[in-house]
N, C-alpha and C positions, 0 to 999 in steps of 0.2 A: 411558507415555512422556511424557506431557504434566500439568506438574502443576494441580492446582486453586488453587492461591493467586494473587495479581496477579498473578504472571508477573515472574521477574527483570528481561527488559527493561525495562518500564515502571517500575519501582520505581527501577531504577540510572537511567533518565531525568529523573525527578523527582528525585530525590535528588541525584545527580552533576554533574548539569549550572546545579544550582540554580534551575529554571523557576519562574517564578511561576504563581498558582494562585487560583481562584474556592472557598471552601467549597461542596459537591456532596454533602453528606451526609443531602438533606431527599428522601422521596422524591415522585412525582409526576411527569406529563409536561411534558417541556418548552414553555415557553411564549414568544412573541415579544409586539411590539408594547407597548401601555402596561402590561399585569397584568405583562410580567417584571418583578424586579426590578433594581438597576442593578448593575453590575459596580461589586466593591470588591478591586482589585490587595491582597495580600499576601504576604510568605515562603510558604518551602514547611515550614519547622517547624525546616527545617536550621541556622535561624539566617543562613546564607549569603548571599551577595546573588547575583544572576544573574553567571556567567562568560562571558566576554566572548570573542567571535570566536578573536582572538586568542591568549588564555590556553588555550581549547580546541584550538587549532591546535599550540602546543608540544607542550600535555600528549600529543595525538595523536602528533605529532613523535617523542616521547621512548618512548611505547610502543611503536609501532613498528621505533625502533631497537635496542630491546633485546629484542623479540617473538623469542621462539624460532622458526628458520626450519626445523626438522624437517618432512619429509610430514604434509599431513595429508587432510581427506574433497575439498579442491577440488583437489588433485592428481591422483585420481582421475574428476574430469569432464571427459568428454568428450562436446560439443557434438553432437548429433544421434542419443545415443543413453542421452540419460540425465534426470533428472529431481534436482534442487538445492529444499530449502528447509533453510534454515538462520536460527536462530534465536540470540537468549541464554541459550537452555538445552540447544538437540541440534542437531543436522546430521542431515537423509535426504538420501541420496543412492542414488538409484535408477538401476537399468541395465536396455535392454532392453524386452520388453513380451510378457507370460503371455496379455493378454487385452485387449481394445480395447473399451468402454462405447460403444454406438452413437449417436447424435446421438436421435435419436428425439423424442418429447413431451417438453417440460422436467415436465411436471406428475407423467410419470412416472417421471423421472428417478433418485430417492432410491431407490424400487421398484427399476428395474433393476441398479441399481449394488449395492444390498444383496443382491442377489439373483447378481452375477456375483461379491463377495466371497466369497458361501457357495460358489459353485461353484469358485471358483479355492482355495480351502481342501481342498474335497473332493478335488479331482484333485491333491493333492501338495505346493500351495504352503503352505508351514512360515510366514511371515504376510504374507498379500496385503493390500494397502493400494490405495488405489486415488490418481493422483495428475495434476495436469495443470492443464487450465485452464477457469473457464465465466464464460460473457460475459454480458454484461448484455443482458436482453431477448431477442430471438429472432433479433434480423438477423442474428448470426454463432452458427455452431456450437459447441457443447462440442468438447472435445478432451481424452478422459482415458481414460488406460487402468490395467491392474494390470502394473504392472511384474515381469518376472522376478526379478529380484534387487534386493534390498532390504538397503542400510545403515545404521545408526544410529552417530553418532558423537558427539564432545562439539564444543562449539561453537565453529568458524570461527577458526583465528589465521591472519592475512592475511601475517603477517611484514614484513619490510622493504622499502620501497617499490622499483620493478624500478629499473632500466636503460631501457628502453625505456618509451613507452606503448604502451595496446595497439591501437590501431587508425591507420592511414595512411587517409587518404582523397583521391580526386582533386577534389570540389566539394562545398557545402554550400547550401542553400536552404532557404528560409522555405515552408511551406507551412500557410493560407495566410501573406503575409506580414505584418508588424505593420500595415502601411496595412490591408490586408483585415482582420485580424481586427478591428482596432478598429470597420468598418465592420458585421462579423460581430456584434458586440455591440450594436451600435446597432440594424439592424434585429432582433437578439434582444429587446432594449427596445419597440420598435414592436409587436412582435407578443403581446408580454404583454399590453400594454396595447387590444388588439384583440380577443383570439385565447380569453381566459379563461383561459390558462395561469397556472402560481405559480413554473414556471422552465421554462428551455433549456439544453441541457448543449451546450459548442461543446468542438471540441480543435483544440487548435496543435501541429504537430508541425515536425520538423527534418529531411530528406532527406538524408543523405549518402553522395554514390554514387563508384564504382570503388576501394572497398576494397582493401585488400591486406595481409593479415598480420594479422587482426584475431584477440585475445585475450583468450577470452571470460573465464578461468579470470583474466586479468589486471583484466579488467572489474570482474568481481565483487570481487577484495580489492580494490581500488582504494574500492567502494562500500565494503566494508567497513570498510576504514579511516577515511573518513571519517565514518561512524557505527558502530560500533560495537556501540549498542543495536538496529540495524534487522534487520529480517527479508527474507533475502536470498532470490532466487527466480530459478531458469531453467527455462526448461519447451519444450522440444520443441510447434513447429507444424505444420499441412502444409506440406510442400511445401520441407523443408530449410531452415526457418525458427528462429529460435527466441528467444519474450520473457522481458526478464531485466528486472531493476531490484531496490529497495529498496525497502522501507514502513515509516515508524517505528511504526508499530503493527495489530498486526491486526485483521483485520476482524470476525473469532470464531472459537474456541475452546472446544472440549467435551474438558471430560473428564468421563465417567460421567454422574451427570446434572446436575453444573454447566456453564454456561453463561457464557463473557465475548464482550460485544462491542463494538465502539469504532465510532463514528459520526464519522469525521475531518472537520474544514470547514476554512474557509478558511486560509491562511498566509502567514507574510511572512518576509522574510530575516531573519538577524539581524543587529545592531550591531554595529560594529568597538571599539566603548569600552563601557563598562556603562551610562552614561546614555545611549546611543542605544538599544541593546540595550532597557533599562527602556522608554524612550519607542516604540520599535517594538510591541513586547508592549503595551504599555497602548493606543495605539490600535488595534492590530486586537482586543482583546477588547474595547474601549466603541465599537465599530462597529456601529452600527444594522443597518447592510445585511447586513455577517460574521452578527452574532448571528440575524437573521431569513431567511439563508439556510441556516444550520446549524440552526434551529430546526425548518426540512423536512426536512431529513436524520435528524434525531434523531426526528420523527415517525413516518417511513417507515421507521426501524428498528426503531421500537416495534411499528407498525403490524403488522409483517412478523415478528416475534418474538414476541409476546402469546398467538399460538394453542399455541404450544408450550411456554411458563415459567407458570409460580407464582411470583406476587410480582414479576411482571418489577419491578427499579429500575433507574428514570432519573431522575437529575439534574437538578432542574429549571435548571440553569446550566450553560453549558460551563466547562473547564477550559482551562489552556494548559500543551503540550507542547513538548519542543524538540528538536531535533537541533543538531549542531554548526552547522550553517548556514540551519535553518528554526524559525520559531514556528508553531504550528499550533492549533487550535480544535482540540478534542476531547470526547465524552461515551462517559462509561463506563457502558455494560449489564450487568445479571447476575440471573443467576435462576435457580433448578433447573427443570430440563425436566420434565413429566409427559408426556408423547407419547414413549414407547420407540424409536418409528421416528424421532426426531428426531435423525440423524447429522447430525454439522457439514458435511459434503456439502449433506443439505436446508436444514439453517442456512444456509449459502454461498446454494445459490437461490433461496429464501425473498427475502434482501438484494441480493439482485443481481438482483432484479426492475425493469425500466426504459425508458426511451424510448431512441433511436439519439440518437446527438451528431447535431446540424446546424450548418452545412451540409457540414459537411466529411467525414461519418463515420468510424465510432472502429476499423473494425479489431476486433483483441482488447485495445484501451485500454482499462481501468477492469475488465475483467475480474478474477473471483476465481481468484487461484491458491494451491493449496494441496494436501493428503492426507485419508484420511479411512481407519481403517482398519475392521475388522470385527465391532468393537464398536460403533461408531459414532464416538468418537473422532477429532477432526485438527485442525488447525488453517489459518486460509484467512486470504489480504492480498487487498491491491487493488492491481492493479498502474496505479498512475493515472498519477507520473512513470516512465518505462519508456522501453526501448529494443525493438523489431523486428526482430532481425539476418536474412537473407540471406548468399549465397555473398557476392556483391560488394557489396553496397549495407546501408543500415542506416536505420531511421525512430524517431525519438525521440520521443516522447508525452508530453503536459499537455493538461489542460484547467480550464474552469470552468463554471460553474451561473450561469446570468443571471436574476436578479429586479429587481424594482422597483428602482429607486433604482442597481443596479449603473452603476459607472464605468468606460466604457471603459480611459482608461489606466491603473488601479490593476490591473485582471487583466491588460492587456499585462504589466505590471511583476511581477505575482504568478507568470505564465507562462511569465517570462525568467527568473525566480531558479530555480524548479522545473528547469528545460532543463538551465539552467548547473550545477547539479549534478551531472549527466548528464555535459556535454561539459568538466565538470573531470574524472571519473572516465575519461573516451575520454584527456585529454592535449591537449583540442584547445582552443587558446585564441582562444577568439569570446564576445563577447557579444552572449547569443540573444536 
């Protein structure tokens, strides 16, 4: 289901969008401080120069309006009883639940899950996958079960934008608010510089309560139109709950025994003209602080992946990624596996090994959501900008990684753009 080569999204991002781009073809571990070397901005081969906010906004504009509005796998979802990843190459859409994977030891996690695929096979299921959510660390539980019914479809046309948006809400609130978080970063700063730590993960979220009419199926095209290339996710929680969002790239991806995985860092918005645009991109990739924050990330994927690849390649540079509205830091992983038990389930917790956000904690923010089916096979994101739905109420999520040198207002700013993506796709006009 899932092919071995880059992966259409990523290819049509870089290509389509015109991103610029760091050469990433030497292999070796990532390096920070004085041995990196310095970032040198380049095309991406297309000849093309970076497209601009705006020209991206038409072109969207104009696909949309001519998007064939026929049924397709998100007319089909329905909120509290189903399971959405949808990609640039397939749609699963699951219904239902065969079998429920118990929280238990994360250690033995890969074990049991492999272990309740074979059995959900045996007793009748024609191809159990296993699909849901798992969090980072141990504070909050996995949540994933083997769905009954299971869809494969081809990828997501959102069609033409509604009539309506999809969520009414009666209030909105900072939590905590921008005065606090900034203050949340500063004593993150203090404590580095005490504590021995090499980061803090904090998260900002967005409260908004007495719901009414909220439209999860409109949510999602709504994301999806805005990007296109992203990998779209709902996933049933306890308790009538259920987290959705976007990720422009995933976090990893097995098929057989190749291996991809992206290690995402820092991001900025983009430009409203191509020379902001250019000037946006070129300082967040000659960012000391980006690049030496993303240089831990790219380790602790390494770190976390190595016992299971041959050849693991990392890039000793990042790269940069775009969506219609974000620049992103990125390093791309890959290596064939030699460990047969290495299903992208155990890839997923392997990477999603971690501390709790402080002070605020994250909930199921940053968790991996994703499939994995009974080969081993799936593919898993991060839900890091997201939303939290409830009957009546709704919580939006972002956050960031504090190190040395980070700047309070540049992640307020970093954490408003991330939101505002969000609360474009709700209809709701605030700036977060």
């Amino acid at each position: 289901m899932v092919d071995s080569g880059d992966g259409a999204g990523e290819q049509r991002r870089s290509a389509g969008f015109g991103c610029l781009g760091v050469p990433s073809s030497r292999r070796g571990r990532a390096r920070s401080g004085p041995a990196a070397r310095s970032p040198r901005l380049r095309g991406t081969g297309s000849g093309r120069p970076p497209v601009s906010a705006a020209a991206l906004g038409a072109a969207r504009a104009h696909a949309a309006a001519t998007a064939d509005p026929a049924p397709g796998p998100l007319d089909g979802y329905t909120p509290g009883d189903c399971f959405l990843f949808a990609s640039a190459r397939y749609t699963l859409l699951a219904h239902g639940v065969f079998a429920a994977i118990s929280a238990g030891d994360r250690g033995t996690l890969p074990w049991r899950a492999a272990k309740a695929l074979r059995d959900a096979g045996s007793a009748g299921h024609p191809r159990p996958v296993i699909a849901g959510v798992l969090p980072p660390g141990t504070g909050v539980p996995t949540w994933l079960v083997i769905p009954a019914r299971v869809h494969w479809a081809a990828p997501l046309r959102p069609g033409p934008p509604p009539n309506r948006f999809p969520v009414a809400h009666a209030a909105l609130r900072d939590v905590p608010g921008p005065a606090a978080f900034r203050t949340g970063v500063e004593t993150a700063l203090t404590r580095l510089g005490t504590g021995g730590l090499d980061e803090i993960a904090l998260t900002r979220s967005l409260h908004l309560a007495g719901l009414t009419g909220t439209d999860q199926r409109e949510l999602l095209r709504n994301l999806g139109r805005a990007d296109p290339c992203s990998h779209l996710y709902a996933a049933d929680l306890p308790v009538n709950r259920t987290l959705l969002g976007a990720s422009p790239v995933p976090l990893v991806r097995r098929t057989g025994d190749r291996m991809l995985a992206h290690a995402l860092g820092d991001s900025a918005p983009r430009g409203a003209d191509p020379e902001t645009d250019r000037r946006r991109a070129a300082a967040l990739i000659g960012s000391a602080v980006s690049r030496r924050r993303h240089a831990l990330t790219v380790d602790a994927a390494a770190a976390a992946l190595s016992p299971y690849c041959r050849g693991l390649d990392v890039p000793g540079q990042p790269s940069l990624i775009c969506t219609p509205t974000m620049w992103h830091l990125s390093t791309r992983l890959s290596g064939r596996l030699t460990v047969p038990e290495a299903s992208a389930l155990a890839l997923a917790a392997a990477l999603r090994q971690g501390p709790a956000d402080e002070p605020y904690g994250r909930n199921f923010h940053r968790s991996a959501v994703g499939w994995c089916d009974a080969s081993g096979d799936g593919e898993w994101v991060v839900a890091d900008a997201c939303a939290e739905i409830g009957a009546d109420q709704m919580r939006l999520f972002t956050g960031c990684d504090v190190v040395a040198g980070t700047d309070p207002d540049v992640e307020l700013a970093g954490t408003s753009a991330r939101l505002r993506t969000l609360l474009t796709a709700l209809g709701v006009d605030r700036q977060a």
